[in-house]
C-alpha positions in Angstrom: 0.0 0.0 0.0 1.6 3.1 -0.8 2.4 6.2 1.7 1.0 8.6 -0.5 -2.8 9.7 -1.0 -1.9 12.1 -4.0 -0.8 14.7 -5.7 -1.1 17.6 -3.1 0.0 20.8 -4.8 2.5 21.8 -7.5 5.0 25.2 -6.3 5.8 27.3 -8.4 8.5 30.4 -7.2 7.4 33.6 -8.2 9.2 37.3 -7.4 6.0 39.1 -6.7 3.0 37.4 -4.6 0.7 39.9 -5.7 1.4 40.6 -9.1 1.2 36.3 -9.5 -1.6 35.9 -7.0 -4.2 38.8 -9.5 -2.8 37.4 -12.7 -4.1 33.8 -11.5 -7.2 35.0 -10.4 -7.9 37.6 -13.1 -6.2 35.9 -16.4 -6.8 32.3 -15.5 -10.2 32.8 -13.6 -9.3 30.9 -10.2 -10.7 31.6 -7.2 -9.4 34.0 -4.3 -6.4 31.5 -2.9 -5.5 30.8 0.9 -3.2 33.5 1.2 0.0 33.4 4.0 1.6 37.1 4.3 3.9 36.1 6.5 5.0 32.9 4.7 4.3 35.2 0.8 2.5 32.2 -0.4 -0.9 32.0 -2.4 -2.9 28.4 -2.5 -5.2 28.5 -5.5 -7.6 25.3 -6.0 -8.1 25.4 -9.7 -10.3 22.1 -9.2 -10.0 18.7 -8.8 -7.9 17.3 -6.3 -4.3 18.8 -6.8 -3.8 22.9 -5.9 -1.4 25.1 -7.3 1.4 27.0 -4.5 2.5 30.2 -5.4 5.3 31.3 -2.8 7.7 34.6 -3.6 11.0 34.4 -3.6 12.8 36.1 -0.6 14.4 39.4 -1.3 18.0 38.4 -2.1 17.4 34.8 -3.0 18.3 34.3 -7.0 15.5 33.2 -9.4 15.7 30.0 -10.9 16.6 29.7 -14.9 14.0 28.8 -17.4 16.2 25.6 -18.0 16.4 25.1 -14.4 13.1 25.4 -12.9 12.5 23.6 -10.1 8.9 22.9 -10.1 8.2 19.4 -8.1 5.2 17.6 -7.3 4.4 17.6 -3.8 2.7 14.8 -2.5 -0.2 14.8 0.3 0.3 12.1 3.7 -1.5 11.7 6.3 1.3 11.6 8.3 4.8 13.4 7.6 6.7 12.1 10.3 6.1 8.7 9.6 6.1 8.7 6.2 9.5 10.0 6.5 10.4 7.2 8.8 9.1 4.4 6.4 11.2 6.2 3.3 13.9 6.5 5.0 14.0 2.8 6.0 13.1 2.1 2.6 16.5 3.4 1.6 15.6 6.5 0.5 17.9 9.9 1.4 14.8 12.0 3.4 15.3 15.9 4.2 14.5 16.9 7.6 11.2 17.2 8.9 9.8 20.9 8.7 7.0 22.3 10.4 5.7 26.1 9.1 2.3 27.3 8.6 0.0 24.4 9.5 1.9 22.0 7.6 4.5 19.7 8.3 7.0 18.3 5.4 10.1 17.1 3.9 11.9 16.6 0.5 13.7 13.8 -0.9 15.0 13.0 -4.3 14.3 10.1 -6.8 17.3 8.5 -8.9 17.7 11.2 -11.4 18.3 13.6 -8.6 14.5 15.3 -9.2 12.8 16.8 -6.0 9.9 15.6 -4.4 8.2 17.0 -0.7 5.4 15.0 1.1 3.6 17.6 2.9 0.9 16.8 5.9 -1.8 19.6 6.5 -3.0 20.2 9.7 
């Protein structure tokens, strides 16, 4: 049986939360998003079961190149902490165990070296 229940969300870095977070709503036609301010991320739920995370960049950090972009599923759990016990028994190399804004999550990497977070919402 597997660990994960689904696709949770897919992040996308943007430099202004704002500017992202009325172009989504306006240009695309999604709903008003869960909005953090203090974490500068926007949660739109375009439908169906998998949302889309809109978090700014901090001031200072670099952008990611268009040949580089990070965007990584994020997979929903029931439970983080456990989850990241049973990968990391499995063999797999498991980030640590982060808790921030009502969720609790960690990263790890597949083969090929792509990024993956399992994320638990409280």
């Amino acid at each position: 049986m597997s660990v994960f229940k689904g696709l949770d969300t897919v992040l996308l870095r943007v430099h202004d939360i704002e500017r992202s977070r009325e172009w989504y709503r306006d240009c695309l036609d999604f709903p008003d998003p869960y909005f953090d301010p203090e974490e500068r991320l926007a949660v739109f739920d375009p439908g169906g079961t998998t949302s889309i995370t809109l978090w700014e960049l901090k001031t200072g950090e670099p952008p990611v190149s268009r040949e580089h972009a990070r965007t990584f599923p994020i997979f929903s759990v029931v439970d983080a902490r456990a989850t990241w016990t049973e990968l990391r028994d499995r063999g797999v190399a498991v980030g640590p165990v982060v808790e921030s804004g009502g969720v609790t999550y960690f990263t790890f990497e597949d083969p090929d070296g792509n990024l993956l977070e399992a994320c638990q919402v409280h």
